[in-house]
N, C-alpha and C positions, 0 to 999 in steps of 0.2 A: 744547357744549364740554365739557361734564362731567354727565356720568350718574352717576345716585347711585340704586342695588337695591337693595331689601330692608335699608336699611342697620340692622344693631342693634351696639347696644355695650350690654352688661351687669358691673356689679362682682357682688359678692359678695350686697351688702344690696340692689341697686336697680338697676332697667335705665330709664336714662333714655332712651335710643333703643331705643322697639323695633320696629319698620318703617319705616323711610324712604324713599321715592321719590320722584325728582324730576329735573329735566332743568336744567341751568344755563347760559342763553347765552351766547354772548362778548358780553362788553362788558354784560351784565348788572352793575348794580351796588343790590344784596338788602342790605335792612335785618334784619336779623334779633332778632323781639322777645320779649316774656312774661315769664311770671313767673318769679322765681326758682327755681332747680331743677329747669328747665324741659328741661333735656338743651342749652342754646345753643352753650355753649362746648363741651361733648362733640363737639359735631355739627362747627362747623368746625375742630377739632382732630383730630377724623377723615379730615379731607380731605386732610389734608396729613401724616397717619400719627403727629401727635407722641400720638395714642390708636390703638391698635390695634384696629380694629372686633372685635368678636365673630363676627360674618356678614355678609353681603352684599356687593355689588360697587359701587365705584366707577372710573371708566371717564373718562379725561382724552384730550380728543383721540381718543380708538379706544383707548388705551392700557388697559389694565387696571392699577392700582395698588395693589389689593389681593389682586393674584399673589402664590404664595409665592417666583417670581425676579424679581419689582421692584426696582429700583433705587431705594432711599430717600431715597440723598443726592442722586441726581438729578432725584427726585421733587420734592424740597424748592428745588431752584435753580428749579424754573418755580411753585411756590404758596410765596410770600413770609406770611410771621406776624411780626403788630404784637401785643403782648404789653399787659397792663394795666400789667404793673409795670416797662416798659421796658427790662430784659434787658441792659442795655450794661457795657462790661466798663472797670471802675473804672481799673484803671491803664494804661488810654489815654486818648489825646486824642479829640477829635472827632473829627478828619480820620481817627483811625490807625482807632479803631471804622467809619467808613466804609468804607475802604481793605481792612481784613483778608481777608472772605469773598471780595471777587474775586479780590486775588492768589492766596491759598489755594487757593479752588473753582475760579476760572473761570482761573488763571493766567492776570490780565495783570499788566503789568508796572509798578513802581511807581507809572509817570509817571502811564501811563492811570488808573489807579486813582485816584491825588490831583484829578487835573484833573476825574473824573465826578463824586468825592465832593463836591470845590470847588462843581462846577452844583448839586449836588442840595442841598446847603447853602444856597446862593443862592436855589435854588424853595423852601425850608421857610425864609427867613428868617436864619438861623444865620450866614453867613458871618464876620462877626467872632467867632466860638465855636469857629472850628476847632482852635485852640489852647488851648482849654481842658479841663480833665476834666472827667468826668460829676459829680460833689459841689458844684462851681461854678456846675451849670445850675439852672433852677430846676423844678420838675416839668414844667410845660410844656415847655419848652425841650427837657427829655428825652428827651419823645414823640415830641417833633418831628424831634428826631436818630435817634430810631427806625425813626419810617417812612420817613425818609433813607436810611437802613441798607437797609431792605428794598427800597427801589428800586435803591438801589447792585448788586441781584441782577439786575437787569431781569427781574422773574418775569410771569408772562402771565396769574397767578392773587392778588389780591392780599386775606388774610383778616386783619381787626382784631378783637380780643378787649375787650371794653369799652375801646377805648381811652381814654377820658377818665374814668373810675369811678377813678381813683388820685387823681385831679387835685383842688387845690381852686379853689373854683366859679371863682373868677377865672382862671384858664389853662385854662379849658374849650375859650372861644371862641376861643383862639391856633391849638390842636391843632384843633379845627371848621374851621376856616378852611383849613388845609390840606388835607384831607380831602375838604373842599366842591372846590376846586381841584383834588385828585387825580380824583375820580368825575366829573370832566369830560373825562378825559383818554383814555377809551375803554380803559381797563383793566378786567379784571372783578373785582369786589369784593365782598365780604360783609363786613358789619358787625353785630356782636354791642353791641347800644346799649341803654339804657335811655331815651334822651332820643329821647323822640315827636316832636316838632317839629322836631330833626335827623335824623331817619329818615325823616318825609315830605319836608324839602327836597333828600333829596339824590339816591334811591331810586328805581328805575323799578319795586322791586318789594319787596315786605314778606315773611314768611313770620314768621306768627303760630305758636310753639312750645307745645304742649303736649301732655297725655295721651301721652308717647313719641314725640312725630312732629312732624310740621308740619302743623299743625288747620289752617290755613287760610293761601291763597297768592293774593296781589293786588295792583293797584296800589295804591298808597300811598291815592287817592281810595276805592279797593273796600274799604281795611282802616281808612283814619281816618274815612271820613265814611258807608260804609254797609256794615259788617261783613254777612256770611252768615250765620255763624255763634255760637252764643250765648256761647260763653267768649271769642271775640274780642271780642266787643261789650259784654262786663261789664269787661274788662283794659283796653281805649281809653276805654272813659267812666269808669274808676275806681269802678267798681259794687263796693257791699258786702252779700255777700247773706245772709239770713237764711231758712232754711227748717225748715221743720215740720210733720208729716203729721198728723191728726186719725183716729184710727180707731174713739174709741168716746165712747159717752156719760159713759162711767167716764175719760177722757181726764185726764191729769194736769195742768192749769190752773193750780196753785200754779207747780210746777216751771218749765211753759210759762213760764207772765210771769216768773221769775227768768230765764230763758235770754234772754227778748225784752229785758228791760230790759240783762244782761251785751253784750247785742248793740249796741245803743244807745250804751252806757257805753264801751265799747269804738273804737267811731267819732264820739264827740263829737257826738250830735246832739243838738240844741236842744233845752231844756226842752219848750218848746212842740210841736216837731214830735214830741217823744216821747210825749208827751199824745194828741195826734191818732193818731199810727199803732197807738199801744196801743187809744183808743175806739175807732176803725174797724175792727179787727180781731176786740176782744171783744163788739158791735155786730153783725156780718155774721157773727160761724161761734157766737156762744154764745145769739142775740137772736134772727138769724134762721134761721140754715142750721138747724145742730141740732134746733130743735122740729119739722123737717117735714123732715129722713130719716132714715128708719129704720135703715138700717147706713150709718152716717158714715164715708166716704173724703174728706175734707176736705185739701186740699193747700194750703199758706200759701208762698209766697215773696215776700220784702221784699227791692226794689233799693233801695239809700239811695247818693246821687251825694253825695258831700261836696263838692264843686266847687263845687256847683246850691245846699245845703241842700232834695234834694228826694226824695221816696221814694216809689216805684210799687208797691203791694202786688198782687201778681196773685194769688187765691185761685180753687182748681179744685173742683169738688165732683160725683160720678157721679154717675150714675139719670136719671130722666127731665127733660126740661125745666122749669126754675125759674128763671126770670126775678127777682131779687129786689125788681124796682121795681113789683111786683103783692103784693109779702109787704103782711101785712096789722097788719104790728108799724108804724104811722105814725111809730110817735114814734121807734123804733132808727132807720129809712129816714132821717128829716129830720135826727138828728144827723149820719148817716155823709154825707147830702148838705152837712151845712154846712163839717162837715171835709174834702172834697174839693174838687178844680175840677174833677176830670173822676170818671166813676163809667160805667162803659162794662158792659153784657154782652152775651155772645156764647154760642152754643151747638155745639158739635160733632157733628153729628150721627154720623158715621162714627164714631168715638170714645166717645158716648154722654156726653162732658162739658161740662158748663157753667163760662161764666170768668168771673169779674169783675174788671175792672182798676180801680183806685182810685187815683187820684194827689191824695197829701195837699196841700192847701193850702198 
């Protein structure tokens, strides 16, 4: 239903899209997630032209959209935008914020107008709100006359902008609810969410944002429960990484543990586990690695899950095979083994590197 080439949008300081490709079915309904600053809202802002891409083509139906003879406002009556901050216009009522764009756009006629806005009022809950102004509603309530609004268009494309990120926590689950109702309804949707658990219930399909694009593309089971890819799968289990390269025997150590501990401090972790992860790491690269290579490429990265209270140190180290459960320092071995529950190595031979995974106690 919608093809989406090369797509990039660039400002001045920052190009948050800068390749995009992807094919979008009908009746497709894409959660769209990541980190902040991730290009999200660029991206289905693009679709629907309220951003001007830089390059690329998007292609609706066979249509090309990103013509320089497309039709905008036409564009805009088949891809409907639910907005974060609700967008409704103060000195009308419900019903008349309903009513407007079809007489306007679609010229019908009063009656029709009132009597669709009245149903879709009715499917969002609202009906006794039709007479009220927007000041009156409560934020929820707003939303929810929002996405009234945009179906009031009958659009064939339907894109939410966080729509609950305005709301407080308690009218989340009003506007959810609708939502969950709407992406049952065989419309195609994309939603720009932060909330995981509403993204896998509602979703046939995820698309995980970042580096300028769409890192990765799945069902909701391929992106919450076994990501491919390594920035999806630090963002869904809320990984906090810490890394650090090791290149000389001269290696700055003071510095180091000021940066490990700023890491720590930073993510709340337990006295204790800050204890272990700091001896298990000064233990494995200053106890054992170090005295037996000679040009130290030492690679450190620390996953710490705050969820779990729990952190996977994987440390990488070149040259030939070193197994460190043959080092012959007994006494570093037996501390880092009491600190752990698991203490794994592995060898790459292709590669020429050795790993060791440590999961702290």
């Amino acid at each position: 239903m919608i093809e989406i080439r090369n797509l990039k949008k660039e400002y001045k300081d920052v190009t948050p899209l800068k390749d995009v490709t992807v094919t979008i079915n009908e009746g497709d309904v894409i959660s769209v997630i990541g980190p902040s600053g991730t290009g999200k809202s660029t991206f289905i802002r693009c679709i629907n032209l309220l951003e001007k891409p830089t390059s690329g083509h998007i292609i609706v139906d066979g249509e090309e959209i990103t013509a320089k003879d497309a039709d905008v406002k036409k564009i805009r009556q088949r891809i409907g935008m639910v907005f974060q901050s609700f967008n409704l216009f103060g000195h009308l009522t419900v019903i008349e914020n309903l009513m407007l764009a079809p007489m306007d756009i679609l010229k019908k006629d009063k009656k029709e107008a009132y009597d669709k806005g009245m149903e879709l009022l009715a499917r969002v809950g609202l009906t006794e709100k039709a007479l009220s102004y927007p000041d009156e509603l409560s934020g929820g309530q707003k939303q929810r006359v929002a996405i009234a609004r945009t179906l009031a268009m009958d659009p064939e494309v339907i894109l939410l902008d966080e729509p609950t990120s305005a709301l407080d926590p308690t009218m989340v689950s009003e506007v959810q609810a609708v939502i969950r109702d709407l992406s049952k309804s065989g419309k195609t949707m994309m939603i720009v969410t932060h909330e995981m658990n509403f993204a896998r219930a509602i979703s046939n399909r995820v698309f995980y944002m970042d580096q300028g694009g769409i890192y990765e593309d799945g069902t909701p089971e391929e992106i919450f429960e076994n990501p491919k890819k390594e920035l999806t799968r630090r963002f869904i289990k809320g990984l906090r990484v810490f890394q650090a390269v090791i290149d000389s025997r001269d290696f700055d150590f003071i510095g180091f543990g000021a940066e490990l501990d700023r890491y720590m401090m930073q993510n709340d972790v337990s006295r204790e586990i800050k204890y272990r992860i700091r001896l298990v790491i000064e233990e494995l690269v200053q106890q054992i690695l170090l005295p037996v290579c000679d040009k130290p490429h030492i690679r450190i990265n620390a996953e710490y899950a705050p969820k779990e209270s729990e952190c996977l140190i994987d440390i990488e180290y070149r040259g030939e095979k070193y197994d460190i459960h043959e080092s012959e320092n007994d006494l570093s071995l037996s501390l880092i083994e009491n600190m752990t529950k698991e203490l794994e190595y592995s060898f790459d031979e292709e590669g020429e590197a050795n790993h060791v995974k440590a999961r702290i106690r």
